[in-house]
N, C-alpha and C positions, 0 to 999 in steps of 0.2 A: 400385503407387506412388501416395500420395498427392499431388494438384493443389493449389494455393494460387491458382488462376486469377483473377484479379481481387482481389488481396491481400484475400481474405476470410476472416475469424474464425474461418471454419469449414473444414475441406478434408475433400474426398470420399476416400473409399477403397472397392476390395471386400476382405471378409472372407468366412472360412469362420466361420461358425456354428456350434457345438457344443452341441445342447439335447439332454438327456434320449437321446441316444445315437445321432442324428442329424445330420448335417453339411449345408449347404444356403450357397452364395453368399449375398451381399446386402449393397448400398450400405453404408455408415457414416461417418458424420460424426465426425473429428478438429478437437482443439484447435488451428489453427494456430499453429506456434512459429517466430519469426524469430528473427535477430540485430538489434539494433539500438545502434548507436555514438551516444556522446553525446561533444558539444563543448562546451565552455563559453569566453567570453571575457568583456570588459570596451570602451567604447567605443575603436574607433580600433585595439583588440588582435587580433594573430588568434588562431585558436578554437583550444587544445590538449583534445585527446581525455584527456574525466575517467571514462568509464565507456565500459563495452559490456556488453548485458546478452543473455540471452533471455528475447524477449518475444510475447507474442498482440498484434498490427499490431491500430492503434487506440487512440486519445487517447495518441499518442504524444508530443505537447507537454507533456501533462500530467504523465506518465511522465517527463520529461527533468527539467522543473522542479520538480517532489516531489524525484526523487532529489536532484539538486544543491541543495535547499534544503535536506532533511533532513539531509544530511551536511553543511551549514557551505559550501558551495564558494562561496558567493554572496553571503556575510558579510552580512546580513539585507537585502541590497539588492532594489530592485523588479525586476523583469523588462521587460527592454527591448524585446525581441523574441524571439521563437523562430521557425527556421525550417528547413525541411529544405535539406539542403546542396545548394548549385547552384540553386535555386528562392528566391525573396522569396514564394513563395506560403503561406499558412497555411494549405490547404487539405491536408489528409490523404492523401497518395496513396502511389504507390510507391517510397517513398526507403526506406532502413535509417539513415540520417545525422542528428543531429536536433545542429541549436548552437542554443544558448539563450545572449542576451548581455544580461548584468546593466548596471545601471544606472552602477554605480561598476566604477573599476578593478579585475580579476578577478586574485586572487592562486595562483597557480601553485603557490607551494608549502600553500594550504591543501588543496588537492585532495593533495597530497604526502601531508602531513598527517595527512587526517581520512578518508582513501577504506575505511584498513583497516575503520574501525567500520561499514562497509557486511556485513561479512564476519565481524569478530570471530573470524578465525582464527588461530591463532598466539598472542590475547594475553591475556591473563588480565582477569579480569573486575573488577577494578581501576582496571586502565587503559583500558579500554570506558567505566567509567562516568564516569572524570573524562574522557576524549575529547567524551562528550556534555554533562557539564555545563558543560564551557568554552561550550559554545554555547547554552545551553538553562537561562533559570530553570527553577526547579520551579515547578509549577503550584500557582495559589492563587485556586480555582473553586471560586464553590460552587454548581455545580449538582448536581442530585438526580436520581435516577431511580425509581420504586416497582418492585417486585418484579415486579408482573405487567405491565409495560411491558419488564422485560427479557425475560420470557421468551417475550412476544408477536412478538420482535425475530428469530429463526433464521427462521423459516416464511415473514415478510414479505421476509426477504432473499431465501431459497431462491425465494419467487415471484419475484422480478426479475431471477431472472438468466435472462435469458434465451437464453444462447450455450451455457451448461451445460445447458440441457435438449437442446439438439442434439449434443451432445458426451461427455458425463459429466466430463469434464475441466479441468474450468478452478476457479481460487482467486475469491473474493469478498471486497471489501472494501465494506462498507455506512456510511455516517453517517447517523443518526439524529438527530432533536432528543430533548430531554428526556423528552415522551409519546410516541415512539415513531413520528413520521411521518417518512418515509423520504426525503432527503431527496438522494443521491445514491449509484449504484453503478457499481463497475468491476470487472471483470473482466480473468483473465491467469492465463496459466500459471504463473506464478513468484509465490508468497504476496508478497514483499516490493513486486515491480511493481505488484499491484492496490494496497497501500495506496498508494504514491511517486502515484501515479495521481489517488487521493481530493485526497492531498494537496497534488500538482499543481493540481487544481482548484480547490480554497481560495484558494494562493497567484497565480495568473491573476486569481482576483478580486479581489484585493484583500483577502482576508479572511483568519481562521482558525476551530478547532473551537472556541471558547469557546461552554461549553454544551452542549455534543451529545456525542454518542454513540458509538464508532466498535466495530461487530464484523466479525470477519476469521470465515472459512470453513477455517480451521484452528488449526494450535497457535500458543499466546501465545511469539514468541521475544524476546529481549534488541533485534534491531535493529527490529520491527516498533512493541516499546513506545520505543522511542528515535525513532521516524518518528513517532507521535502524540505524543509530547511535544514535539518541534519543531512540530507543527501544532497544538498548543494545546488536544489533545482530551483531557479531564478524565476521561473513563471510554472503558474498552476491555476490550470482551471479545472470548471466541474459544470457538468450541464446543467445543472441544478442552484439553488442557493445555497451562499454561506450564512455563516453565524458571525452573530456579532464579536465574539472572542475571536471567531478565523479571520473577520476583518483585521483587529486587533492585533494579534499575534504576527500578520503577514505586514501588515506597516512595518511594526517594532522589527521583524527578524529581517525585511529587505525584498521582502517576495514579492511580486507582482500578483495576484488575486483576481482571476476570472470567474467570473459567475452565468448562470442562464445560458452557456453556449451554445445555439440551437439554429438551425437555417435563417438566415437572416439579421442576424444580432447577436450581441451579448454584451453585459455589463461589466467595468473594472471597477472595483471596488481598493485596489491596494495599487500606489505608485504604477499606476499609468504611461510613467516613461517611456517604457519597456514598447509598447505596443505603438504599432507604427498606421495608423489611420487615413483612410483617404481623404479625411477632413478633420478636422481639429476642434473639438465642440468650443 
């Protein structure tokens, strides 16, 4: 039975080992997976629950406010406070509860609304993408990136994460600036929660991606390029492939769309511009 003793990132197990025809005990490190509920409200409102996800415990404010931002629930308003339920404390500890309370009146039915496009199940890809451009100009960035800055970008990720080397298990979401210095990562079991995470972190500060970078540690899907188009990040790649909706979506929204990035190559599949080549196909 796996421990989570100390709500840590990491939880202990024993396993049998199977090498070369051999079985032998021995410790092993798991990706911690919790539950966590998210509340959203508006001042003076109380909080109704907009999400519950699974997630790896850890910047779970950032997690709360990514997601409720990227989906619209927050109607471009600041963040007022986030806090774990029953606690005014900001401090990280053992809750699964997290309300996040916007600045302006929190509308109920846009969480109604706009929660499917977390999921994109059931609705045709149509209605995905005008669900997201109601909220979300296209981007009109002109930042650049050269070839061999993109592909200097997996390796530099892969060294920071450092809960995946204890694990093998966990997704990565990195931002980058334009040459390639690293400029924030998170980690999570769930693709979507590392990036809601990155982007959590933007919006806490006050800011967004204008300019930078952003590569995921998997496939390109339709909600992840729909989460960096809310956070205003002009290029995204992923070592892996996209989908044809994330093609799709990242044309319509402005995003430049890398795929396969891996030693030696990688495909652009969305406005091209952006990327700067030492040869021009």
């Amino acid at each position: 039975m796996a421990s989570t003793a100390g709500r840590s990132r990491v939880a202990r197990a024993r396993v049998i080992a199977v090498r070369d025809g051999r079985a032998r005990e021995r410790a092993d490190g798991l990706a911690a997976e919790e539950p966590l509920e998210i509340r959203a409200a508006g001042p003076g409102q109380e909080p109704v629950r907009v999400a519950v996800t699974m997630r790896t415990p850890g910047h779970d404010f950032e997690l709360a406010v990514g997601l409720c931002h990227s989906d619209g629930l927050l109607g471009g308003a600041p963040v007022l406070t986030c806090r774990y339920c029953g606690t005014g404390s900001a401090v990280e500890s053992g809750f699964n509860v997290v309300t996040v309370t916007s600045r302006a009146p929190f509308d109920l039915g846009a969480a109604e609304r706009n929660f499917f496009a977390s999921s994109s199940c059931g609705i045709c890809g149509k209605a995905a993408l005008e669900a997201v451009a109601v909220r979300c100009e296209p981007l009109d960035d002109a930042a650049t990136a050269g070839e061999a800055t993109l592909l200097g970008l997996p390796d530099a990720m892969r060294a920071a994460q450092r809960v995946f080397d204890r694990t093998g298990g966990l997704h990565a979401a990195a931002l980058f600036t334009g040459d390639g210095d690293l400029l924030l990562l998170r980690e999570d079991v769930g693709r979507h929660n590392a990036v809601d995470k990155v982007a959590g972190a933007l919006a806490l500060e006050g800011g967004d991606g204008a300019g930078r970078i952003l590569v995921v540690s998997g496939r390109l899907s339709f909600e992840i390029v729909q989460k960096a188009a809310v956070a205003r990040v002009p290029i995204l790649c992923a070592v892996s492939a996209p989908s044809s909706l994330a093609v799709d979506a990242a044309e319509a929204l402005g995003l430049t769309a890398v795929g396969f990035l891996r030693p030696g190559g990688f495909n652009i599949y969305a406005r091209p511009e952006r990327i700067v080549t030492a040869e021009a196909p």
